[in-house]
C-alpha positions as CSV (number, residue, x, y, z in Angstrom):
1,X,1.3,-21.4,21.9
2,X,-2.2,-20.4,20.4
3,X,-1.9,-17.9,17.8
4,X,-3.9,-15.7,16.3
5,X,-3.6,-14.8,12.3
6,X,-5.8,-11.9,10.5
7,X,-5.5,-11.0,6.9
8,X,-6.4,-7.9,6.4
9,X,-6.9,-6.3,2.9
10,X,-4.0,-4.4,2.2
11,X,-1.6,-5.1,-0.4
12,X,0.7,-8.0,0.5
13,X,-1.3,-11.9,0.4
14,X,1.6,-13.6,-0.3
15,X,3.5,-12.5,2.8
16,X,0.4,-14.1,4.6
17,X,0.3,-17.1,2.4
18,X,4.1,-17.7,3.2
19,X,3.3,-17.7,6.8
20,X,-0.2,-20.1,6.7
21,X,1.9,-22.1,4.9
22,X,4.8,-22.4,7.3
23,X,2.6,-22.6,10.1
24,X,0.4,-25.8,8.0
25,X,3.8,-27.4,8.3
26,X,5.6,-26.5,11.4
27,X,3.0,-25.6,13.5
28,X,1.5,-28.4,15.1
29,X,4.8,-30.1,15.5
30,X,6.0,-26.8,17.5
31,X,3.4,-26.6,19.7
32,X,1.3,-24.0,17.9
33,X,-2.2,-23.8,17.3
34,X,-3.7,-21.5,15.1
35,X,-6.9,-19.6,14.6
36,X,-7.5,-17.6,11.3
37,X,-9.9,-15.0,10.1
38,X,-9.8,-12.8,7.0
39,X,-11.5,-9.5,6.8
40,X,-13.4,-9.2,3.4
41,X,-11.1,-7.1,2.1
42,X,-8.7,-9.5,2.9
43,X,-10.1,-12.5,1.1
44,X,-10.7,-10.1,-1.7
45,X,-7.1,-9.0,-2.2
46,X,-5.8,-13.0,-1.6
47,X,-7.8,-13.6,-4.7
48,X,-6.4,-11.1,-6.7
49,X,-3.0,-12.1,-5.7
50,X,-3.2,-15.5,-5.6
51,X,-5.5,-16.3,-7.7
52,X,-7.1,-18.7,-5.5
53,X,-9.5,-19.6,-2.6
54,X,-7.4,-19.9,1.3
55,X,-7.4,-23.3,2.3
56,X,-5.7,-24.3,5.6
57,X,-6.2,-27.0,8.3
58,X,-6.7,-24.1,10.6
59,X,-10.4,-23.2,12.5
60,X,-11.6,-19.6,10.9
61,X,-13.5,-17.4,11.7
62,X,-15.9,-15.2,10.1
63,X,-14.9,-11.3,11.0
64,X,-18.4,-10.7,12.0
65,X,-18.4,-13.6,14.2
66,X,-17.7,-12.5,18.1
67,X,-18.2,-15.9,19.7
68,X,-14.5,-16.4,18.5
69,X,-12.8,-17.7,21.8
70,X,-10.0,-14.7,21.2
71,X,-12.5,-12.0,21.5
72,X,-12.2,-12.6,24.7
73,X,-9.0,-12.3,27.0
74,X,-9.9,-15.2,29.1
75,X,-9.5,-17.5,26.2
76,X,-5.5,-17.2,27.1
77,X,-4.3,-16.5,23.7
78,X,-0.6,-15.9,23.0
79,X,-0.3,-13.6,20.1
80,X,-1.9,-12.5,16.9
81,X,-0.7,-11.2,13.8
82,X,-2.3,-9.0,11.4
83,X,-0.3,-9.8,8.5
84,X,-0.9,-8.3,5.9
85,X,-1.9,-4.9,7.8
86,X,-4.2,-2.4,6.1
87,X,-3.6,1.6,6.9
88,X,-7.4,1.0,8.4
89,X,-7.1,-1.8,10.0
90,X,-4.1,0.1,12.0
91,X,-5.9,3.1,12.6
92,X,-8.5,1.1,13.6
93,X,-6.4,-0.8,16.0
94,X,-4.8,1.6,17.4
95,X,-7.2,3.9,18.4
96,X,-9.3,0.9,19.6
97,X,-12.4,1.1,16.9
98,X,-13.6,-2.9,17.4
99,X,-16.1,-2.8,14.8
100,X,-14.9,-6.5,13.4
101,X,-13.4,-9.4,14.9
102,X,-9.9,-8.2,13.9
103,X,-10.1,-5.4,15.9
104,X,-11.9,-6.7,18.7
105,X,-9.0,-9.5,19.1
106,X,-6.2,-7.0,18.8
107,X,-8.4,-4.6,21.6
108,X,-8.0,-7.7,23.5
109,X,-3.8,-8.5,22.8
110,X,-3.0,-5.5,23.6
111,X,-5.6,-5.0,26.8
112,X,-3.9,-8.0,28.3
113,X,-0.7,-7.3,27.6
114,X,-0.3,-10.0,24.8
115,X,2.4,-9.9,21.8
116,X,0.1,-8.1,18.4
């Protein structure tokens, strides 16, 4: 399974931490590969939180960056999960505003038909 996972910056980095971390240590071994980007919000709020920098074995991606295989629906993607999920970054889904990579790769999810 290749699985997307966006932080966003609402409230909630330790739900997203929880799941990185999981997915560092069962991942692989299940099958699943996993790309990562964080809006800046996103890395803003993890540091408040957490208290520390993300570090994971994962590729990332900058959210400005839209050479990310994802943003693209013949890249065969799987899934994503925008965890934790700002009010704006579901508004912003939702009404199909791509104006980061986030966006564009949940356009994409739900355009083909993929779980988001």
């Amino acid at each position: 399974m290749k699985l997307v996972v966006a932080v966003s910056g609402a409230s909630g980095a330790p739900y997203a931490r929880r799941l990185l971390d999981f997915l560092a240590e069962h991942g692989k071994a299940s099958g699943v590969s996993v790309d990562l980007v964080f809006t800046q919000t996103g890395k803003q709020v993890w540091k408040h939180e957490l208290g520390a920098e993300p570090r994971y074995p994962f590729r990332t991606w900058k959210n400005q960056d839209f050479t990310a295989p994802f943003a693209s629906g013949s890249a065969l993607y799987d899934a994503m999960v925008v965890i934790p999920c700002s009010a704006g970054a579901l508004a912003r889904i939702a009404y199909g505003i791509s104006v980061d990579l986030v966006g564009r790769a949940a356009d994409v999810m739900l355009k083909e038909r993929r779980r988001l």
